[in-house]
C-alpha positions, 0 to 999 in steps of 0.5 A: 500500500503507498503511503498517500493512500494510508494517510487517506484511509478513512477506516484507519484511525490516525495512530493505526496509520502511524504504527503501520507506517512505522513497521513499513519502515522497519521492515523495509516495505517503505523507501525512506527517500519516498518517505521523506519525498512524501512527507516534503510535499505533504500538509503538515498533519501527513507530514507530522504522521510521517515524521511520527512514524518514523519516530516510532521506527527509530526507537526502536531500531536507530540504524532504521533512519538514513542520513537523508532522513536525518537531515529531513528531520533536523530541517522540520525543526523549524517548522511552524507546526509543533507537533512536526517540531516535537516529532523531529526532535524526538527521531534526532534524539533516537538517532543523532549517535549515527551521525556525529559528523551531521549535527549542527543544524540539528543543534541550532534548531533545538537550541531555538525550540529550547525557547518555543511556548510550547512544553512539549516542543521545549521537551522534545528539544531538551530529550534531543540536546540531552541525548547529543551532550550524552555522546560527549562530541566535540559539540560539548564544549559549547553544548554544555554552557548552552544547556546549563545556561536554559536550565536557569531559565526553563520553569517546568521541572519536567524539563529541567530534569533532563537537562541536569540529568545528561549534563550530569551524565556527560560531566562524568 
């Protein structure tokens, strides 16, 4: 079954759509690069879907994303949509161990989503940064001040919570 054809199934409530395309991913019946074409072309509730199900995919199999998806994602940081926001966030911080040397957009966007209204976006970006200062890259030596420096900031305590937990993880 073809992705548009998925995302247009009205029998097919939206998580369903979600978990099907997510084990598509990891089973090989979807190529990324028409993932990622879809999704680059689609509104944004397919192409959240679509970010979403490769979430699901990710966690549980990180080598399940491309560098080409890597890229997709850490550019739809920027997104004016959350939810496409909060999904990408959640696909870097699943596989950004896989591309050390492909980070610096994905840091940037997420340092910017560490400011957003929204608490699951700063959520979703603080998981991200966390799991990028926990691989102890060269990226540190400016990460860690950054993140140390939103901990002072950040209100909920949900947040700031996993900033102190990779900063204190990275620090060992």
């Amino acid at each position: 079954m073809e992705i548009a054809k998925l995302l247009n199934d009205k029998g097919k409530k939206p998580k369903e759509k979600t978990e099907l395309l997510s084990n598509w991913i990891l089973e090989g019946l979807t190529n990324l690069d028409q993932l990622i074409d879809f999704a680059g072309k689609a509104k944004d509730p397919a192409k959240a879907t679509c970010i979403e199900a490769l979430e699901f995919a990710t966690k549980q199999n990180p080598a399940a994303a491309s560098l080409e998806s890597f890229e997709f994602v850490s550019q739809n940081l920027v997104s004016k949509a959350p939810r496409i926001k909060w999904e990408s966030a959640k696909v870097v911080g699943n596989t950004a161990q896989l591309f050390l040397n492909n980070l610096d957009v994905a840091i940037k966007n997420l340092l910017e989503n560490s400011e957003h209204e929204g608490t699951v976006v700063r959520w979703s970006a603080a998981y991200a940064l966390g799991e990028i200062l926990k691989l102890k890259t060269n990226y540190n030596a400016e990460l860690l001040p950054a993140l140390e420096a939103i901990c002072l900031r950040e209100e909920k305590q949900s947040i700031k919570k996993i900033y102190l937990a990779a900063i204190k993880k990275a620090s060992k």
